[in-house]
C-alpha positions as protocol buffer text, in pm:
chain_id: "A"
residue {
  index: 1
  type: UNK
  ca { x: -719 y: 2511 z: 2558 }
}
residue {
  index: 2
  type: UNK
  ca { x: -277 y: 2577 z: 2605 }
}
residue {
  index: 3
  type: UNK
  ca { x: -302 y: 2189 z: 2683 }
}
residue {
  index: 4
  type: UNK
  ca { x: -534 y: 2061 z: 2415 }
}
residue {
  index: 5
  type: UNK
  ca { x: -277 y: 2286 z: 2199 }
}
residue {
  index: 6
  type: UNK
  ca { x: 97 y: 2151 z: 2352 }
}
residue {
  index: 7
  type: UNK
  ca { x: -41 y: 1804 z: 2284 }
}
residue {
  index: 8
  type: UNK
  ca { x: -142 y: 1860 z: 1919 }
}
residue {
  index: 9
  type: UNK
  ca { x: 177 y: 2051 z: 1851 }
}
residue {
  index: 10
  type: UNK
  ca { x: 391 y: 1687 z: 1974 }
}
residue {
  index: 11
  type: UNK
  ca { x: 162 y: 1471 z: 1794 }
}
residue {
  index: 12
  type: UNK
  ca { x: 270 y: 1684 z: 1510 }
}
residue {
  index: 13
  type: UNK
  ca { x: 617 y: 1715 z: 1610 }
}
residue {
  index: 14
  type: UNK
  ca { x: 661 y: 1325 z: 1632 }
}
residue {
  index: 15
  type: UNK
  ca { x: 491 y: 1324 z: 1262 }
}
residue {
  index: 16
  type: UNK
  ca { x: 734 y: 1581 z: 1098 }
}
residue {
  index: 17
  type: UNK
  ca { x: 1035 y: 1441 z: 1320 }
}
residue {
  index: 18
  type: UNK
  ca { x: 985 y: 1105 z: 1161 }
}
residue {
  index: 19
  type: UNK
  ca { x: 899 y: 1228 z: 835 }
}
residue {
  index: 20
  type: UNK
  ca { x: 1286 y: 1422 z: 884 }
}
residue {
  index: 21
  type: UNK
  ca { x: 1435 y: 1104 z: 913 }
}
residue {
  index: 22
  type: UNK
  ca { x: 1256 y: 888 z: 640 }
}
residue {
  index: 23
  type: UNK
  ca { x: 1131 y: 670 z: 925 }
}
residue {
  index: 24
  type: UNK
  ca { x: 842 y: 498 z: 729 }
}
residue {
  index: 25
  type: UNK
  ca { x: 727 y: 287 z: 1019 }
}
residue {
  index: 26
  type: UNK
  ca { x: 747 y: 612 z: 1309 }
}
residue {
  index: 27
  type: UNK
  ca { x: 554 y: 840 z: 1003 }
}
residue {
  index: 28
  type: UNK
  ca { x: 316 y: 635 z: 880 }
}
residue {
  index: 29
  type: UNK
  ca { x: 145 y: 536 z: 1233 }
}
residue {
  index: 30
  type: UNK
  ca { x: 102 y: 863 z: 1292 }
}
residue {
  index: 31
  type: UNK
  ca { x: -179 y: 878 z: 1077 }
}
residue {
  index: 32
  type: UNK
  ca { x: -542 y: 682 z: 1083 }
}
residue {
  index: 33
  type: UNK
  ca { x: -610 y: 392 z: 842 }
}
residue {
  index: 34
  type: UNK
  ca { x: -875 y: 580 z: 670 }
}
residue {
  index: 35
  type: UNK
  ca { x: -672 y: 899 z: 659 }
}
residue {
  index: 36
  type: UNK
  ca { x: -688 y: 1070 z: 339 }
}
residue {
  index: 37
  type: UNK
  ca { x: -403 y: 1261 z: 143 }
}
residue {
  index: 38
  type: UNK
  ca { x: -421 y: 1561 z: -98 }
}
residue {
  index: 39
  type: UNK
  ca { x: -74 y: 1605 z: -250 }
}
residue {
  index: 40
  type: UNK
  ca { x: -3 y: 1897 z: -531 }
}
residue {
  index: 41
  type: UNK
  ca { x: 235 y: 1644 z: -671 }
}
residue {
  index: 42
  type: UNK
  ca { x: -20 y: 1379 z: -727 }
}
residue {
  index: 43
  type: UNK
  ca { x: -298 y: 1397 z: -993 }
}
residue {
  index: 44
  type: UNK
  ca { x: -526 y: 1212 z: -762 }
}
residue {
  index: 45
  type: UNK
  ca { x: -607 y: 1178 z: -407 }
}
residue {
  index: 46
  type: UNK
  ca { x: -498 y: 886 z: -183 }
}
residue {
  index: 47
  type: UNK
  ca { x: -795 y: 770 z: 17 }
}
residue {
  index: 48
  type: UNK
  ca { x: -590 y: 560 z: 260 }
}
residue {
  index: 49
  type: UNK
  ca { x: -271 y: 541 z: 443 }
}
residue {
  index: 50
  type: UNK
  ca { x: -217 y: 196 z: 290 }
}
residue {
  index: 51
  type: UNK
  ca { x: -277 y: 423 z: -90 }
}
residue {
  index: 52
  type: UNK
  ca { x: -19 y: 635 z: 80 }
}
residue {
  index: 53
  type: UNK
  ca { x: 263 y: 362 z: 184 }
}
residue {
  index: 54
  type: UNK
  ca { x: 217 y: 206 z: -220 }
}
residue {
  index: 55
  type: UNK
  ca { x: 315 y: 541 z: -288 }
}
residue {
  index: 56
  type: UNK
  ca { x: 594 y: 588 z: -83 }
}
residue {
  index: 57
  type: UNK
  ca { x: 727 y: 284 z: -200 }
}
residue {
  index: 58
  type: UNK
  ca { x: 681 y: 352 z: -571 }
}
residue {
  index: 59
  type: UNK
  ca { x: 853 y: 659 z: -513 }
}
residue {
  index: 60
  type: UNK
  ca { x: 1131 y: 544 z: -332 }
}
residue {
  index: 61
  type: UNK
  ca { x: 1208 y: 246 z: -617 }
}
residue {
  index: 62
  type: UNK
  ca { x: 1098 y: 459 z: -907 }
}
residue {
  index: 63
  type: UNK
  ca { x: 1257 y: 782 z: -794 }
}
residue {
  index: 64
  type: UNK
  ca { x: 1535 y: 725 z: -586 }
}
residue {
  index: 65
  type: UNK
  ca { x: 1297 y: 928 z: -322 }
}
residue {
  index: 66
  type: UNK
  ca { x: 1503 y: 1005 z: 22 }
}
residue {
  index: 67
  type: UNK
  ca { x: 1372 y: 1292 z: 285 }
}
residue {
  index: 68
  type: UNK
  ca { x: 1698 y: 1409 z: 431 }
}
residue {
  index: 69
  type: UNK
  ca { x: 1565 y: 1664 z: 680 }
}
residue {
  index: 70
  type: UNK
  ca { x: 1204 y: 1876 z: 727 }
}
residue {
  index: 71
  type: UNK
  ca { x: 1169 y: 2190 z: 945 }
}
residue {
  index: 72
  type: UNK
  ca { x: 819 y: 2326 z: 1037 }
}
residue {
  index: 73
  type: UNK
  ca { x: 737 y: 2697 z: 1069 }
}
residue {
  index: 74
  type: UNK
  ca { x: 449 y: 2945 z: 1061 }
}
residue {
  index: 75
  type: UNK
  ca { x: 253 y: 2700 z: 1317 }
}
residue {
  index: 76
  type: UNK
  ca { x: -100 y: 2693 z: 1377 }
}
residue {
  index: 77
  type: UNK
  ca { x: -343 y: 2470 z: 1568 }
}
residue {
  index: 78
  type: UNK
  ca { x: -721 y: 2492 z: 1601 }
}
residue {
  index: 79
  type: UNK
  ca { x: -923 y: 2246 z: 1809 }
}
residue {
  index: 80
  type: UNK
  ca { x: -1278 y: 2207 z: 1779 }
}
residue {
  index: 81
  type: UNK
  ca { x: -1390 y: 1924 z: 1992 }
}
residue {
  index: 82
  type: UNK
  ca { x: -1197 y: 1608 z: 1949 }
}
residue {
  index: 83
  type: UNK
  ca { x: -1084 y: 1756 z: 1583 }
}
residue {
  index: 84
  type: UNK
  ca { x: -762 y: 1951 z: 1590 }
}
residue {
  index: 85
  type: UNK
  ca { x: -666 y: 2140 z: 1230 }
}
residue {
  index: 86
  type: UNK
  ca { x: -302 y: 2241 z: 1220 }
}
residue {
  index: 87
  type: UNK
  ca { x: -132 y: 2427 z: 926 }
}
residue {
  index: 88
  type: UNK
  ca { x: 216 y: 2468 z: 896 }
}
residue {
  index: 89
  type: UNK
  ca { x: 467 y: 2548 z: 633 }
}
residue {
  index: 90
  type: UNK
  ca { x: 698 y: 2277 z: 573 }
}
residue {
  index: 91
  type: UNK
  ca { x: 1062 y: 2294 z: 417 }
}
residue {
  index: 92
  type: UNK
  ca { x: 1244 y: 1968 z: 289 }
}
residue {
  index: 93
  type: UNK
  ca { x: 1545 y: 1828 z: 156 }
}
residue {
  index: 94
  type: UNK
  ca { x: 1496 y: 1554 z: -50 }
}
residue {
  index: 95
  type: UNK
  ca { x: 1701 y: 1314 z: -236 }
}
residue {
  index: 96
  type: UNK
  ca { x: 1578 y: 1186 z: -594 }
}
residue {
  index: 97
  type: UNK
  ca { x: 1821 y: 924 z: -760 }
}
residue {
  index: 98
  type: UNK
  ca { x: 2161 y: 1061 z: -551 }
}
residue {
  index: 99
  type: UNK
  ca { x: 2036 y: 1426 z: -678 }
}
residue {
  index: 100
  type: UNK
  ca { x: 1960 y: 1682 z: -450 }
}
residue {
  index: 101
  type: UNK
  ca { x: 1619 y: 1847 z: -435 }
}
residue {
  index: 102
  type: UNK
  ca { x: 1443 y: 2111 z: -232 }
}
residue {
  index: 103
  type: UNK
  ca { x: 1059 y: 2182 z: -125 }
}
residue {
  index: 104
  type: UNK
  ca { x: 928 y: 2471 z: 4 }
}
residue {
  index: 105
  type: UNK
  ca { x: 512 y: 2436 z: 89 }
}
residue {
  index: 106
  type: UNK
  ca { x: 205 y: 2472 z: 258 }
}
residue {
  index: 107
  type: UNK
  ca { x: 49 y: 2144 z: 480 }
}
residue {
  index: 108
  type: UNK
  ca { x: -271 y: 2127 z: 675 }
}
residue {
  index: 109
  type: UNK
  ca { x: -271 y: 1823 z: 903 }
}
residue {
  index: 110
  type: UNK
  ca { x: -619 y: 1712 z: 1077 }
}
residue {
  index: 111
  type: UNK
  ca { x: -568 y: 1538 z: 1352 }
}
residue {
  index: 112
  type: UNK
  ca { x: -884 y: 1328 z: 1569 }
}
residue {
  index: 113
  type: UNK
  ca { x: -827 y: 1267 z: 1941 }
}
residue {
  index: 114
  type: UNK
  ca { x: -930 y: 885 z: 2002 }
}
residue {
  index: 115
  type: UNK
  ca { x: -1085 y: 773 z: 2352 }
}
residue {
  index: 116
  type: UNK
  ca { x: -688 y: 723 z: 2446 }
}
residue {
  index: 117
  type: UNK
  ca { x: -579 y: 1095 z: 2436 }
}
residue {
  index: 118
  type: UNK
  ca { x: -372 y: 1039 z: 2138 }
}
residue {
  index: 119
  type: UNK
  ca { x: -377 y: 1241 z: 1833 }
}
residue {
  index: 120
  type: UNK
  ca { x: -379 y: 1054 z: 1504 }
}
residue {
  index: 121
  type: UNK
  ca { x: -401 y: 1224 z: 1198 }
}
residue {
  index: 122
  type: UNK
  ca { x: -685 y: 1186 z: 954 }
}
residue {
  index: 123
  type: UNK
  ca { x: -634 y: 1383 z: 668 }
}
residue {
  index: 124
  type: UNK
  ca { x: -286 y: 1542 z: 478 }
}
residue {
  index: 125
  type: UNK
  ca { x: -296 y: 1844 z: 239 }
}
residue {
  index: 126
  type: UNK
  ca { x: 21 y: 1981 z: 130 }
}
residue {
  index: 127
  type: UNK
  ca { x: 28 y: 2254 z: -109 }
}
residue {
  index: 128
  type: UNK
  ca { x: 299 y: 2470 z: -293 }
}
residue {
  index: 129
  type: UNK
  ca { x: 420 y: 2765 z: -91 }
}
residue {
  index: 130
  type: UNK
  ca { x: 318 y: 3099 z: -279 }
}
């Protein structure tokens, strides 16, 4: 169970670590095709990682959007066959237009072990931090 653990906690490590440094291409393979995304900032859910990545972009033209740096705390990880749930909380500096900004939240990461061993995530919920 420690080892089906340790490898969940990297696959989310490499996820966060490339979400730090706004490395689109690193983050966004971490997670499936079909993964789906519930975001508190979003009215809707995104029901793809390519729904996702339209996002992204629209935020980073629209918005000026930048991640400068992302630490994870308050780690959890659950595995129930080849389904791992981890829960986190997640704080972030962000950029918006030049301005600095601040988050300060919740995320629950599923993850699905494929025949390879490696964890890819299938679904993102990120929540505001109570």
């Amino acid at each position: 169970m420690k080892n089906l653990e340790q490898s969940v906690l990297q696959a989310a490590d490499r996820l966060v670590a490339a979400f730090a440094r706004h490395d689109r291409t690193a983050y966004f393979s971490a997670f499936a095709p079909d993964a789906t995304f519930i975001f508190h900032t979003l009215d809707r859910p995104l029901k793809s990682r390519a729904e996702y990545e339209a996002e992204w972009s629209l935020w980073e033209e629209r918005d000026g959007f930048r991640v400068r740096a992302c630490r994870s705390s308050e780690r959890n990880v659950q595995t129930v066959g080849n389904v791992a749930v981890f829960t986190h909380r997640v704080e972030t500096e962000l950029e918006f237009n030049g301005e600095p900004a601040t988050a300060d939240e919740r995320e629950t990461i599923v993850f699905e072990r494929k025949s390879s061993g490696e964890w890819l995530a299938v679904h993102e919920h990120l929540s505001r931090q109570s």
